[in-house]
N, C-alpha and C positions, 0 to 999 in steps of 0.2 A: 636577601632577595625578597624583596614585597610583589605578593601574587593577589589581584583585583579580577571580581569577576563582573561584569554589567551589559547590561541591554544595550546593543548599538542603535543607532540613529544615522541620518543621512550624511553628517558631519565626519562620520568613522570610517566614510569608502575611501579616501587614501593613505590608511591603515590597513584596509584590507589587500589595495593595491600593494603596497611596500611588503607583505609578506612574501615569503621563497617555501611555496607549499610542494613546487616540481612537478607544476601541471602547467602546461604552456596555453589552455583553451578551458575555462570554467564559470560553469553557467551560472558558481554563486555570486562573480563579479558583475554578472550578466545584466540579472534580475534584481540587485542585491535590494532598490527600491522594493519591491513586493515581499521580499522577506524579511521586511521591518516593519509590515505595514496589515492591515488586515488582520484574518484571524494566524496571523505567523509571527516569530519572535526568534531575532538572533542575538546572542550573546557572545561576547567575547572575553577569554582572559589573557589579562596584563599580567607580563613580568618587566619589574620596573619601569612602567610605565608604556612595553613595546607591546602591540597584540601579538600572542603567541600563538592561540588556538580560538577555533570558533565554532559554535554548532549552534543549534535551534529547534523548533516544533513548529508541527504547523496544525494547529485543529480539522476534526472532519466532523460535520453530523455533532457538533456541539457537544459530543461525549468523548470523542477521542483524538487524542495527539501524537503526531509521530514525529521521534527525534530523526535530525538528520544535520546534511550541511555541515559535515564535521571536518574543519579543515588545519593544519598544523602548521607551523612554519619548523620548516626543517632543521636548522638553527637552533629551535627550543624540544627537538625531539628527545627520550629516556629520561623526561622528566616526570612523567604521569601526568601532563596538564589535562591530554584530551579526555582519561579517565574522569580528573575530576570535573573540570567541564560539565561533562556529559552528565554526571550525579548531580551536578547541581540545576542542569536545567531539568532534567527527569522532574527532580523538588517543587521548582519553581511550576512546571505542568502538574502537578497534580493539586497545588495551592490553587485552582483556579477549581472554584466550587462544580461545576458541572462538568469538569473530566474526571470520568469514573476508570478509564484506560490509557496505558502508555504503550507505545510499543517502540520498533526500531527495525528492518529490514536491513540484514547484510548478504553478501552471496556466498554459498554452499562451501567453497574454498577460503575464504578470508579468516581463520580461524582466532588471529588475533583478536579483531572485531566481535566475536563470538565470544571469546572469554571474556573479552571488556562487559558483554552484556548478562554475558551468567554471572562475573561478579556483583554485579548493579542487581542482582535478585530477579534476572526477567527470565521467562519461562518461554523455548522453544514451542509454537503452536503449528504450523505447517510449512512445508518444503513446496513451491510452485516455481513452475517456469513461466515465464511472460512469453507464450510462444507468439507469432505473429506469421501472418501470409496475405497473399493476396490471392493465391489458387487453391479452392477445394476440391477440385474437381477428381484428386486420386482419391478422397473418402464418399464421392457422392454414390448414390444406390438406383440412381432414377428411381427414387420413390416421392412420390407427393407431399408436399408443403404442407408444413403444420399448420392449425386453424388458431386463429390470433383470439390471444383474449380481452374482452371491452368490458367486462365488468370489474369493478373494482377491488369488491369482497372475493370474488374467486382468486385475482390477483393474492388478497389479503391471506388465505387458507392456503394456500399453495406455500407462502414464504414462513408462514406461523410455522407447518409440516413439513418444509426440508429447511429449514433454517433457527427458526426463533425455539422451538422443543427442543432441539439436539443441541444451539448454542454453537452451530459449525461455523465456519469462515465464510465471509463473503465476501466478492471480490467486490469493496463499493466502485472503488476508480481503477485504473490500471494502474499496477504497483501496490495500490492499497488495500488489500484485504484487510478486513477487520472480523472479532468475535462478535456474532449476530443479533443484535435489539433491538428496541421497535423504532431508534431513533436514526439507525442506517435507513430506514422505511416509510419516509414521511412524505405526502400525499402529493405534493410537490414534485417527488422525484417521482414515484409513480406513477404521475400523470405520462411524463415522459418517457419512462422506459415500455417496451413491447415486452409483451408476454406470449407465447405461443405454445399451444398444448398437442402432444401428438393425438392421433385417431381413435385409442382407447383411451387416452383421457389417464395416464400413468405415467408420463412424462412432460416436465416444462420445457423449455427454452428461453431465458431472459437478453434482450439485446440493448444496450444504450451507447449513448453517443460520448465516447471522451476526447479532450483535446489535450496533448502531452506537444513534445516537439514535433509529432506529426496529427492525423486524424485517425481515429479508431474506431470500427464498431466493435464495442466490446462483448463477446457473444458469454454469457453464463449458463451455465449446463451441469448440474450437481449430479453427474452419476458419472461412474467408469465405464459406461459401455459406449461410448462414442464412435465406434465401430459401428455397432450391431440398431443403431436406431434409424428405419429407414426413414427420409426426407428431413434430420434432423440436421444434414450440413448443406442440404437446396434451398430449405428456409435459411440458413444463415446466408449461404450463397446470394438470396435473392434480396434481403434486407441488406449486404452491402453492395451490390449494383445499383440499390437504391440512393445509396448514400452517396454514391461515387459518381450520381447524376445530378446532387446538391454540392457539388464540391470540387477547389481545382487542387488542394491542396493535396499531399503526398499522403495516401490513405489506403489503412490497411487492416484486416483484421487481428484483432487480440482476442486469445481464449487463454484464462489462467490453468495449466496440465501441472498435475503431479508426476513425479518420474515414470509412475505405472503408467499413466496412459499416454506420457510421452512416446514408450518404450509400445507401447500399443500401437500406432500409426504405423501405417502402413509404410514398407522399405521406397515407394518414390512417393512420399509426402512433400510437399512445400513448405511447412512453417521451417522458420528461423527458430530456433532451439537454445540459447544463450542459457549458460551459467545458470539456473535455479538460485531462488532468493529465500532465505530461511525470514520469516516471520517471528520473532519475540515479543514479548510484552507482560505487562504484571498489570494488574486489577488493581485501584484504589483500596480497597481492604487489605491487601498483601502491603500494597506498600506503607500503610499507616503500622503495620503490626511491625514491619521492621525498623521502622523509629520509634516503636514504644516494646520492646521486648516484654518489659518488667507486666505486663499486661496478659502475655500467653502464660506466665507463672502460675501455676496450680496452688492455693491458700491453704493449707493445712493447719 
C-alpha cells in the first residue's frame, strides 16, 4: 500500500467529491476554492492513489495557524491516516518562517480528537463556549452606557494590561482565540474595533464586527463578573441595534463564556450555549525541541 501526502489544487475537487466521509451537507466541498487559495492550505493523503483523508491550516495575524478541515473517507478509517495527516501538516505550518504557533479546536466531548492532539505534543489552553443571542435584556441593570474610547494609546495600555503581560487568550475572530501578541493588535484592526470603558475607568468592553455563516457583533469582556457590571450589557445592547440597522443579514451577538460564567447567567437568559470547544496548541520552540531531542540532553 503506497501512502502520498500533497497540497491539493482546484484539479482534486472530484476527489474530494468521490470521498464517503458520512456527511450528507459540508461546507469543505462548499468553499473548497478558498481553502487552497490565500493564506489557507489543504492537503490530502493518498492510498494508492485514492484520497483518503484531508485537512489544512489556515493563518491568522501572520503568526498563527490553525489545523482543521479534517475529513476521512470512511472506507480508509483504523488506519491512522487522519493522525498522520494531521502531523505532517502541523510540520509543514510551522516550516513557514513566521508562524511562531499552531493550534487546533475540538469540542469538550470529542475525546478521540483530543488524544489525536495530546499525541501530536499540543497543550490544552482554554475551555469557551461560542455563546450567542440576540436578547440581553434578562442581564441588563438600566445602568448607563459605557464611554467609548478614541484614543489609540489608551486602546494600546488597556490590551498590553489584560492581555499581552499575562499572555491570556484572545478571542481574535469567533471560534479563534489565540495566546496574546502584539501581532493579534495591529493598527489596522484597531482602528475598527470599539473600545468602551466603564465610569471608574476599571473595566473595558471590546466589540468588532465578524462574518462566519451569519453576522456577529463579537462583544469581548476579560473579566467574570458579567453579572455585577452595570451598563456593560446596554452598551453591548446598543452597538448591536447599531449593527442590525446596517444589515439584513441574520445577526447576532457572540461573546466567548467560560463554563463559570456560563453557569453565571441568569436561569431566563437567551444565549444559545452549544458544546464548549477546547483550545490546543504548541509554540514553535516546543515544536523544534521535539524533532531535535538530542538538544534537551544535559553534556556531561
Amino acid at each position: 500500500m503506497k501512502e502520498t501526502i500533497r497540497l491539493l489544487n482546484e484539479e482534486d475537487y472530484p476527489l474530494l467529491e468521490a470521498m464517503d466521509t458520512g456527511k450528507s451537507e459540508d461546507y469543505v466541498k462548499r468553499i473548497f476554492d478558498r481553502l487552497i487559495t490565500g493564506p489557507n492550505r489543504l492537503y490530502g493523503l493518498f492510498s494508492d492513489g485514492k484520497l483518503a483523508s484531508v485537512g489544512g491550516y489556515s493563518i491568522y495575524a501572520k503568526r498563527y495557524a490553525m489545523l482543521g478541515r479534517l475529513r476521512s473517507d470512511m472506507r480508509f478509517r483504523g488506519k491512522n491516516f487522519a493522525t498522520k495527516l494531521m502531523e505532517f501538516v502541523k510540520d509543514e505550518a510551522f516550516k513557514v518562517d513566521e508562524i511562531h504557533w499552531v493550534g487546533a479546536n475540538t469540542q469538550e466531548e470529542n475525546f478521540p480528537a483530543r488524544r489525536v492532539l495530546e499525541k501530536m505534543g499540543f497543550q490544552s489552553y482554554t475551555m469557551l463556549h461560542g455563546a450567542i443571542t440576540k436578547d440581553t435584556s434578562a442581564l441588563e441593570s438600566g445602568g448607563q452606557t459605557w464611554n467609548k474610547i478614541h484614543d489609540m494609546q489608551q486602546k494600546i495600555v488597556w490590551l498590553d494590561e489584560m492581555y499581552l503581560k499575562t499572555k491570556a487568550i484572545f478571542p481574535y475572530e469567533c471560534y479563534y482565540p489565540f495566546p496574546a501578541s502584539t501581532d493579534l493588535f495591529q493598527k489596522k484592526d484597531l482602528d475598527t474595533w470599539t473600545f468602551y470603558e466603564n465610569m471608574d475607568q476599571t473595566r473595558i468592553l471590546i466589540t468588532k464586527v465578524d462574518q462566519k455563516k451569519h453576522k456577529y457583533l463579537h462583544a469581548i469582556y476579560p473579566w467574570n463578573d458579567i453579572n455585577n457590571q452595570k451598563g456593560l450589557w446596554e452598551t453591548i445592547s446598543k452597538e448591536y441595534q447599531e449593527l442590525l440597522k446596517q444589515t439584513e443579514e441574520e445577526t447576532y451577538i457572540w461573546m466567548d463564556l467560560t463554563k463559570e460564567e456560563a453557569n453565571q447567567l441568569p436561569e431566563n437568559h437567551s444565549f444559545e450555549l452549544p458544546s464548549p470547544w477546547i483550545l490546543f496548541g504548541i509554540e514553535k520552540t516546543q515544536w523544534k525541541k521535539s524533532k531535535n531531542p538530542t538538544n534537551n540532553m544535559i553534556s556531561l
